[in-house]
N, C-alpha and C positions, 0 to 999 in steps of 0.2 A: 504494500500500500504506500508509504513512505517514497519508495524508489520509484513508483509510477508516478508520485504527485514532484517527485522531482524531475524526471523525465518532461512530465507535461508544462511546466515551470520553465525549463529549458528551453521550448519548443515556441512557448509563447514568447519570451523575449528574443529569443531569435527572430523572430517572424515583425515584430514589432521594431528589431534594428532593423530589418531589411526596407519595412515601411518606412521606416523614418529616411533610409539611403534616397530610397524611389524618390522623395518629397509628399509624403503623403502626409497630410495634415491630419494630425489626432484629435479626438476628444470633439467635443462641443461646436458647434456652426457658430460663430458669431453673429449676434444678432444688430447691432448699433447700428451695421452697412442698412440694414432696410429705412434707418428713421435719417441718413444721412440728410438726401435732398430735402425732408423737413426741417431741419436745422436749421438747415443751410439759407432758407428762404425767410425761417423766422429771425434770423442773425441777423440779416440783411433790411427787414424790419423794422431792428432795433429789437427784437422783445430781449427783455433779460432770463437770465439761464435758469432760473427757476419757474419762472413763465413756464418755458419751452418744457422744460422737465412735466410740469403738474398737463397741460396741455396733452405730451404723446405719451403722456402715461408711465413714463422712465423716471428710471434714480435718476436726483440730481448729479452723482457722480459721473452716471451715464454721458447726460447731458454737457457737464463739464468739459466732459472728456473730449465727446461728439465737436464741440463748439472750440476747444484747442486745434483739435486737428483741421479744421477748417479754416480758420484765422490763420493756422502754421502754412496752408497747401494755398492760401490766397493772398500771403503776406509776399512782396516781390524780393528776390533774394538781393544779399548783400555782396557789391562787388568785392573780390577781396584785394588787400594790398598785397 
């Protein structure tokens, strides 16, 4: 019993490096990408992040988060020296 549940143990993290090599994305779908373009439009708005949060029904963290990365991917980059 022991030696088959280490065997099977073996087998699965095997198979889980191999996914990981391929690029196989594990665990969980991120969900934020669905509410992005609403952010996005209410940023643009002006609403504030707690707005937008009680609004599409998300944590404020959520929210935060959502409203970072879109201010970061709309912000023009900085020349460097």
């Amino acid at each position: 019993m022991e030696f088959e549940r280490s065997v099977i143990q073996e087998r699965v993290a095997a198979r889980l490096k191999a996914a990981k090599a391929r690029g196989v994305r594990l665990g969980r779908p991120p969900m934020l990408a669905q509410h992005r373009a609403q952010v996005a439009h209410l940023v643009a708005e002006g609403t504030g992040v707690r707005s937008i949060a009680r609004l599409l029904k998300i944590s404020v963290g959520s929210a935060f988060k959502l409203v970072i990365e879109i201010k970061r991917d709309a912000a023009p980059a900085k020349p460097e020296e």
